[in-house]
N, C-alpha and C positions, 0 to 999 in steps of 0.2 A: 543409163550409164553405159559406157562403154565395157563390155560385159569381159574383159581380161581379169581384172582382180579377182572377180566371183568365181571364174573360171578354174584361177588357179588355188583356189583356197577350197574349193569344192572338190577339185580335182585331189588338193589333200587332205580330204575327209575332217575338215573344220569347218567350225559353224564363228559366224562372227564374234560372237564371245570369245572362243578359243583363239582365233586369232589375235584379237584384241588384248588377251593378259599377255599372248607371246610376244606381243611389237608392243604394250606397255601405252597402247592408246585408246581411245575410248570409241566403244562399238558404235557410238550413233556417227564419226568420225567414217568406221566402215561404210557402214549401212549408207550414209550420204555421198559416200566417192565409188562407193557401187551403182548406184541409180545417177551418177552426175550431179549430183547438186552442191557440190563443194569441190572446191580444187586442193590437192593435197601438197602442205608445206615440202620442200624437200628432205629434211628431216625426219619426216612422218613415211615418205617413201622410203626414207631409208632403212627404217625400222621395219616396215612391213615387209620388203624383199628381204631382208635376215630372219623375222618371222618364218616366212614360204621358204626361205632356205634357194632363192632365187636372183640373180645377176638384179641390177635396178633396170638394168633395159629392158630387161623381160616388162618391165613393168610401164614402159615405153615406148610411145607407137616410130613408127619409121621417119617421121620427119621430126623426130625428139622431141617432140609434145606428151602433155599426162594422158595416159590413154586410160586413165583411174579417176 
């Protein structure tokens, strides 16, 4: 996976669980767009940057691709 998401949920002292009730998705959801192996609905990113308490581009690499 493109290692942003993990970075920033690490960085605020959550573990996938805890992330997971905050953005009201389900942690194997996490776990799978941490290592890349699923692409995340838009929806679901939206949830997650309100989660992190973070912009959605954060969550977004430079040529506006998932970088999650």
């Amino acid at each position: 996976m493109n290692g942003k998401l993990k970075a920033i949920r690490m960085n605020k002292a959550l573990t996938r669980k805890e992330l997971a009730n905050l953005a009201a998705v389900n942690e194997v959801t996490i776990y799978r767009a941490e290592y890349g192996v699923t692409r995340l609905r838009p929806s679901t990113i939206k949830k997650l940057a309100a989660a992190l308490n973070v912009d959605v581009e954060n969550l977004l690499s430079e040529q506006g691709e998932l970088n999650i």
